[in-house]
C-alpha positions as CSV (number, residue, x, y, z in Angstrom):
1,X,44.3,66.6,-98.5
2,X,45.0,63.4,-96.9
3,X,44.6,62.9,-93.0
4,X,46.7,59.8,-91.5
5,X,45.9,58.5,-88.1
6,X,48.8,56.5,-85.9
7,X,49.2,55.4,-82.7
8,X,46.7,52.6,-81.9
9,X,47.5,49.4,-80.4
10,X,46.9,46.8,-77.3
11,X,47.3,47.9,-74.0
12,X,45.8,47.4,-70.5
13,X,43.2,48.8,-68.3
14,X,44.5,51.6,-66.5
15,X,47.2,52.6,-68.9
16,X,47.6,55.7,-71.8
17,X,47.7,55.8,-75.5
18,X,48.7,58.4,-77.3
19,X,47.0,58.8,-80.9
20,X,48.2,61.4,-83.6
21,X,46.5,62.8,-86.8
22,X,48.2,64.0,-89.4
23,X,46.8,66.6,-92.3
24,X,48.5,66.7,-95.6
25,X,48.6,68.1,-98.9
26,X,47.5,71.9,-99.5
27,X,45.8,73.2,-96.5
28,X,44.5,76.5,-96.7
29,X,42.0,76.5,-93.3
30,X,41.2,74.3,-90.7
31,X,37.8,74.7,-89.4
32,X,38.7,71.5,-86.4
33,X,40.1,68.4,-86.4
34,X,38.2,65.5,-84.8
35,X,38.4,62.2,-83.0
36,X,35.6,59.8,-83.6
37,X,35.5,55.9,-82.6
38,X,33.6,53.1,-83.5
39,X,32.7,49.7,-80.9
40,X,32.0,46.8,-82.2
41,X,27.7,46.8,-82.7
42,X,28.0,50.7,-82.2
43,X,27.3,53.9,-83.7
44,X,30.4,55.9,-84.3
45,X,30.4,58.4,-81.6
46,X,32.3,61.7,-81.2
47,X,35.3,61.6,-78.7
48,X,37.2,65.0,-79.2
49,X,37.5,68.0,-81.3
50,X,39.9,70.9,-81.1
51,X,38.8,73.7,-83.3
52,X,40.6,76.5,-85.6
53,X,40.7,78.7,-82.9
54,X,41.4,75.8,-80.1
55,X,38.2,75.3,-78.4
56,X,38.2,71.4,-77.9
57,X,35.3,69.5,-76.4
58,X,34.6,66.2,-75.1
59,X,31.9,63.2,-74.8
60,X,30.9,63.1,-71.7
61,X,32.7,59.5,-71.6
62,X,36.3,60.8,-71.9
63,X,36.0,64.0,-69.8
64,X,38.8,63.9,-67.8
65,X,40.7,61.2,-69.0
66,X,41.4,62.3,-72.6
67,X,42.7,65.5,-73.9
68,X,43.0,66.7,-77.6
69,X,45.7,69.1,-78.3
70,X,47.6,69.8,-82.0
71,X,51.1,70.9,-83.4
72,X,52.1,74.7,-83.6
73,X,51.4,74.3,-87.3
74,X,47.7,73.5,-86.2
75,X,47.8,70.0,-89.5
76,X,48.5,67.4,-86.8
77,X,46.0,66.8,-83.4
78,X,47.0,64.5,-80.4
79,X,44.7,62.3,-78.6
80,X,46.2,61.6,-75.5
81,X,43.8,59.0,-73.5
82,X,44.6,58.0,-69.7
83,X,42.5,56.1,-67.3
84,X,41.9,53.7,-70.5
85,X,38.9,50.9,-69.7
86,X,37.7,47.8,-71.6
87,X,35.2,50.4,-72.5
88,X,37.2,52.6,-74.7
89,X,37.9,49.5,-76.9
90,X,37.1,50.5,-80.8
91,X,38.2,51.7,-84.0
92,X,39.4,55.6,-83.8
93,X,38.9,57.7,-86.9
94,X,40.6,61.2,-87.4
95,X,38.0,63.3,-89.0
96,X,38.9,67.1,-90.0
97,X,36.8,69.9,-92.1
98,X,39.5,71.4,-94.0
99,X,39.9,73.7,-96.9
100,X,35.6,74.0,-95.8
101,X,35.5,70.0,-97.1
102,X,35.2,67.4,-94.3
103,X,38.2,64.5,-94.4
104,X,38.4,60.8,-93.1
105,X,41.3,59.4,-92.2
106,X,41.6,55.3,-91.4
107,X,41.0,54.2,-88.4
108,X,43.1,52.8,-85.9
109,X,42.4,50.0,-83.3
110,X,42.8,50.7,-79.8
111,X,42.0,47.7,-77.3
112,X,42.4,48.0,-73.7
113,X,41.9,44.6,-72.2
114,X,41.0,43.8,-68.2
């Protein structure tokens, strides 16, 4: 199982990015998918999960402003993050317990500049 994250990039204060996850290989269950990121000089912190049976929650930070959401085959989630501020700048890892084994995918940078 292989979990591929796309969708970072540059862009400024106020705008959206959309970030997608992508499971792979053979996927039996899929307990949640989850977004984690990583500031510079900071803990990696948990942004959003969606789980099996779609429940998602949020940090407290990005409540309102992201939403998590996946494919009708349940292997691939969406980030979708509005409202972006310098803030949000950081490394974004996809993170998933699948198959009841927990998965990393490589991150991907999202900057948001003032």
């Amino acid at each position: 199982v292989q979990l591929q994250a796309y969708g970072g990039g540059l862009v400024q204060a106020g705008g959206s990015l959309r970030l997608s996850c992508a499971a792979s290989g053979r996927i039996f269950s899929i307990n949640h998918m989850t977004w984690y990121r990583q500031a510079p000089g900071k803990e990696r912190e948990l942004v959003a999960r969606i789980t099996g049976p779609g429940t998602t929650n949020y940090a407290d930070s990005v409540k309102g402003r992201f939403a998590i959401s996946r494919d009708s085959a349940k292997t691939t989630s969406y980030l979708q993050m509005n409202s972006l501020t310098p803030e949000d700048t950081a490394v974004y890892y996809c993170n998933g317990r699948i198959n009841n084994q927990n998965y990393w995918g490589h991150g991907t940078q999202v900057t948001v500049s003032s």
